[in-house]
LODOKE-220195 format. One record per atom (N, C-alpha, C): residue number from 1; atom name; y, x, z. Coordinates in steps of 0.02 Angstrom, whole numbers. Last residue first. Example, Ala and Ser with C-alpha at 12.3 -4.5 7.8 and 13.67 -1.06 7.14 Angstrom:
<nodes>
(2, 'N', (-112, 642, 354))
(2, 'CA', (-53, 684, 357))
(2, 'C', (2, 645, 394))
(1, 'N', (-284, 660, 390))
(1, 'CA', (-225, 615, 390))
(1, 'C', (-165, 660, 390))
</nodes>
This chain:
<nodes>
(81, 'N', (5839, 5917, 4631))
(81, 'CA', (5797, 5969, 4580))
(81, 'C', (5825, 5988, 4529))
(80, 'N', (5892, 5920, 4785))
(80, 'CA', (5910, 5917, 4704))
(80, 'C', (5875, 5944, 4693))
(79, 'N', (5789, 5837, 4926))
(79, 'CA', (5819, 5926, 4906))
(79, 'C', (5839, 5889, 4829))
(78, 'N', (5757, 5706, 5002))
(78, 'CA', (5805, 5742, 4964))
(78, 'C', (5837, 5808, 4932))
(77, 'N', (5613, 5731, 4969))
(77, 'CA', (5646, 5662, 4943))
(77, 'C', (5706, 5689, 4926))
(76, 'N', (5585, 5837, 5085))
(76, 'CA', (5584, 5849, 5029))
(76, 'C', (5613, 5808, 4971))
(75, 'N', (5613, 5723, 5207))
(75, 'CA', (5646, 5781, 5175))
(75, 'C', (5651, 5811, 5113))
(74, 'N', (5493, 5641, 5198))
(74, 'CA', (5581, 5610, 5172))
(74, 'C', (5626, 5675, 5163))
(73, 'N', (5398, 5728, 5185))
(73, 'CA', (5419, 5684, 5127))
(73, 'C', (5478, 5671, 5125))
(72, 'N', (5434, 5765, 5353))
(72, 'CA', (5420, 5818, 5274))
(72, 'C', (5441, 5788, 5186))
(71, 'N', (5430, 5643, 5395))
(71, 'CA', (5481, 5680, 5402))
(71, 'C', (5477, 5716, 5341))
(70, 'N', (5268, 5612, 5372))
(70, 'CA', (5326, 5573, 5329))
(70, 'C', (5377, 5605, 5339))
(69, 'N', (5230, 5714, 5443))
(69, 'CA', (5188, 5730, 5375))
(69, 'C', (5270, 5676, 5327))
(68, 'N', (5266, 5689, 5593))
(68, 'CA', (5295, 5761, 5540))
(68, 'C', (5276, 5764, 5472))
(67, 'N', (5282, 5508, 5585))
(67, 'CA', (5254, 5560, 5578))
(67, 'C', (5288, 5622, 5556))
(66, 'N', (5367, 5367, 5621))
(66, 'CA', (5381, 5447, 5607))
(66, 'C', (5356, 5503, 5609))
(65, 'N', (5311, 5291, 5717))
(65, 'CA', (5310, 5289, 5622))
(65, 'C', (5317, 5355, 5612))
(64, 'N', (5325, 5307, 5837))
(64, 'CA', (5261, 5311, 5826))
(64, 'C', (5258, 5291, 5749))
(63, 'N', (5441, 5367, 5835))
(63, 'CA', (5410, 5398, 5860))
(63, 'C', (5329, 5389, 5861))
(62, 'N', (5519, 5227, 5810))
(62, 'CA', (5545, 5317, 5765))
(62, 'C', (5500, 5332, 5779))
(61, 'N', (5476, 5149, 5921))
(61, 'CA', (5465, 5134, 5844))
(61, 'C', (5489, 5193, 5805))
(60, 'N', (5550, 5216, 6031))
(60, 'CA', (5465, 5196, 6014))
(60, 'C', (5441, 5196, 5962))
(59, 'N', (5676, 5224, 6001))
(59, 'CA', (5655, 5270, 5988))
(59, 'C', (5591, 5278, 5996))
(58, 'N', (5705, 5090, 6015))
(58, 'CA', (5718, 5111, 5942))
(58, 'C', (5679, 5174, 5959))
(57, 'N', (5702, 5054, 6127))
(57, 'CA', (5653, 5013, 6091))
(57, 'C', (5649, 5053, 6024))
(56, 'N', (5765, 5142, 6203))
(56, 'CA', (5690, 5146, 6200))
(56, 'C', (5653, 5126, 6148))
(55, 'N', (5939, 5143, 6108))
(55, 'CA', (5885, 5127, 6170))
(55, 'C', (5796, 5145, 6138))
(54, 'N', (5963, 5337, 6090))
(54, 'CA', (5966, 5248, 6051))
(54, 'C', (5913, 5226, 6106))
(53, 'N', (5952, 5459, 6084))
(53, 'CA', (6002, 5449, 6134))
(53, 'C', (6001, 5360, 6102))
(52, 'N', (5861, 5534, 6008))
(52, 'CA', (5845, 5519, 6075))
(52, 'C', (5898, 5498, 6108))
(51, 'N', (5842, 5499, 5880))
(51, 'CA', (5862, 5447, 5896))
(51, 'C', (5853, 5450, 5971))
(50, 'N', (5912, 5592, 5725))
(50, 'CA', (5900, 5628, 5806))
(50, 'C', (5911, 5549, 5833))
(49, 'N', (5838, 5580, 5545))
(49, 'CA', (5904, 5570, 5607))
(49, 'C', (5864, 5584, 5673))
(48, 'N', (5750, 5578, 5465))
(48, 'CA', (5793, 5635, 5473))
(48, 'C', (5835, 5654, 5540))
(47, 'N', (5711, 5460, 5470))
(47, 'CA', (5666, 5516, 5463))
(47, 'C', (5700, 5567, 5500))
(46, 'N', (5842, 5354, 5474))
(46, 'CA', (5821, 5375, 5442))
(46, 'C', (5778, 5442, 5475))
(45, 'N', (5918, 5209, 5525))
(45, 'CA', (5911, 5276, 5555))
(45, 'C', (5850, 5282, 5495))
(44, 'N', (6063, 5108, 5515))
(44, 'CA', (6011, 5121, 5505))
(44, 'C', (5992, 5181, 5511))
(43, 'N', (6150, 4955, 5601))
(43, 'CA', (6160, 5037, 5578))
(43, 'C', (6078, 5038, 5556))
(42, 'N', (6292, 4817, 5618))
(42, 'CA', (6205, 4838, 5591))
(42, 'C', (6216, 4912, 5581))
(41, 'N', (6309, 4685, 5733))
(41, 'CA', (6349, 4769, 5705))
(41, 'C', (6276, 4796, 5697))
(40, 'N', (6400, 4554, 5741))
(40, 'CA', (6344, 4582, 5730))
(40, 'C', (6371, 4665, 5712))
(39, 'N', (6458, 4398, 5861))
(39, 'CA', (6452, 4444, 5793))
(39, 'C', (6387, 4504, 5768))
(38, 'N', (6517, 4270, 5924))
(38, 'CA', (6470, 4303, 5917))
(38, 'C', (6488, 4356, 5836))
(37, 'N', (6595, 4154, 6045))
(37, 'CA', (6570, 4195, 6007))
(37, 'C', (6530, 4243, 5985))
(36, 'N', (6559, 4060, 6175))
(36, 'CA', (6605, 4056, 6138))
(36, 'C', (6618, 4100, 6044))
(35, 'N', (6418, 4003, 6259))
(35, 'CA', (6439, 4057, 6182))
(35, 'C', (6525, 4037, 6168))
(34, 'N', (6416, 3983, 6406))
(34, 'CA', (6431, 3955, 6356))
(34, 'C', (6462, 4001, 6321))
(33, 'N', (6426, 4044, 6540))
(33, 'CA', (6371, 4001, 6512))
(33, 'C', (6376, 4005, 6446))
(32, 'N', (6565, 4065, 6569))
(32, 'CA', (6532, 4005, 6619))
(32, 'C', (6473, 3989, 6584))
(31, 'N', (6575, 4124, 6405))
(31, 'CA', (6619, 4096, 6476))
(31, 'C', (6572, 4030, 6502))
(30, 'N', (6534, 4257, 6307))
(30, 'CA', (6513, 4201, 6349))
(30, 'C', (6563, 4174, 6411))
(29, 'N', (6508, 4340, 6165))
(29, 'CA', (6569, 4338, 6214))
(29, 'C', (6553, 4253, 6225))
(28, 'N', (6383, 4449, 6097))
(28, 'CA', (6407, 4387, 6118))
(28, 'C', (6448, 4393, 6146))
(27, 'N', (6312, 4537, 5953))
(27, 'CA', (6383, 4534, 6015))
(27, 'C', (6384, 4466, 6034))
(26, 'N', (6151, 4607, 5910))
(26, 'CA', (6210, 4539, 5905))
(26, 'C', (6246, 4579, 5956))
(25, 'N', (6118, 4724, 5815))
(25, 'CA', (6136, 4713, 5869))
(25, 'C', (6192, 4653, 5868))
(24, 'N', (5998, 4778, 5691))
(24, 'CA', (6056, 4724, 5715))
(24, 'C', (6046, 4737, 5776))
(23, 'N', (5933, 4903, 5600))
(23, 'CA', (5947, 4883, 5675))
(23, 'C', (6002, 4847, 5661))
(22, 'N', (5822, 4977, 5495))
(22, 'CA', (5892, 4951, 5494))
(22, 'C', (5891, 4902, 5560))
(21, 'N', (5735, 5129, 5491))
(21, 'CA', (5753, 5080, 5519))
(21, 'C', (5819, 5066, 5495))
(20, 'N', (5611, 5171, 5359))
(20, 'CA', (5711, 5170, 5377))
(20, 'C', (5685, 5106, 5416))
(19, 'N', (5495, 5219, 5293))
(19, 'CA', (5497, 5185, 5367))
(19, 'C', (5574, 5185, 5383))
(18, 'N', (5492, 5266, 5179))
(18, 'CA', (5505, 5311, 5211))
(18, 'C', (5507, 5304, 5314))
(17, 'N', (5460, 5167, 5085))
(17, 'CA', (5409, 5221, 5086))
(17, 'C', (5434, 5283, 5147))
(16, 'N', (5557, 5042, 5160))
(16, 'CA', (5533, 5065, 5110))
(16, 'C', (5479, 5131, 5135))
(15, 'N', (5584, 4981, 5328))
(15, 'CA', (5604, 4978, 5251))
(15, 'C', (5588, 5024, 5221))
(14, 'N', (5576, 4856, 5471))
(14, 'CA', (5568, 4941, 5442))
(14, 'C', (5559, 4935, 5365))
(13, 'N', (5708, 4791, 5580))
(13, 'CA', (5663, 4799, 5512))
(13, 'C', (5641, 4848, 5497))
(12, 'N', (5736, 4734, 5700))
(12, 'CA', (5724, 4776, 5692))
(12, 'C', (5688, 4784, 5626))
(11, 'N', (5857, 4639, 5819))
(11, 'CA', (5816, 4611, 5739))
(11, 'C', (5799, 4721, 5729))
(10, 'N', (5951, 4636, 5909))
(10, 'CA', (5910, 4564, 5891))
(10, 'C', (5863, 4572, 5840))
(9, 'N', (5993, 4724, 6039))
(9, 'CA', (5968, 4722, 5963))
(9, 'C', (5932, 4645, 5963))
(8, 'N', (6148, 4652, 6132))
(8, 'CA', (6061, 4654, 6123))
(8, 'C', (6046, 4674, 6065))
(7, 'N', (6294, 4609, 6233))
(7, 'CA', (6241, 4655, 6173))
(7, 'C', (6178, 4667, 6197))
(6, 'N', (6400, 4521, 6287))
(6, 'CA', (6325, 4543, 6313))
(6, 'C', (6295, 4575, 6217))
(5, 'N', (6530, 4494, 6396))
(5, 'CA', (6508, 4528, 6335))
(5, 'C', (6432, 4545, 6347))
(4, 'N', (6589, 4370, 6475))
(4, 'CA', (6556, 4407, 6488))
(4, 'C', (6519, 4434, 6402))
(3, 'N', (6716, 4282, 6593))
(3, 'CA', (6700, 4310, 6537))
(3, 'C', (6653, 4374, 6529))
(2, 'N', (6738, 4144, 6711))
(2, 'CA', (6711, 4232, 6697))
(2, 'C', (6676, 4219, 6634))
(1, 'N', (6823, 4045, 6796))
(1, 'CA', (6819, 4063, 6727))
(1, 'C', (6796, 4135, 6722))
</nodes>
């Protein structure tokens, strides 16, 4: 009987004028093969955010959307006027 936790992003969307990633990561818990369960844990990264410590896949996609011209926008987006 071996039990085994396996995480993967499953799903990568990019969203509105600013390119926001929103990231799923399924959870599985497997015995001998076989799903016993599953769940999900969603985060989202924004322009703004530092993604050199998120796997590769995420920080490919920051890095080739994420222009300094869109950083600038999403910044400016939020100053109060």
């Amino acid at each position: 009987m071996s039990l085994e936790k396996i995480k993967k992003i499953d799903k990568i969307e990019i969203v509105g004028d600013y390119k926001i990633l929103q990231v799923r990561e399924a959870i599985v818990v497997e015995e001998n093969g076989v799903e016993l369960s599953s769940s999900y844990h969603r985060c989202s990264f924004t322009p703004s955010d530092d993604v050199s410590s998120q796997p590769d896949e995420i920080k490919n996609i920051a890095n080739l959307l994420w222009t300094d011209e869109l950083k600038q926008k999403y910044a400016d987006s939020l100053e109060i006027e």
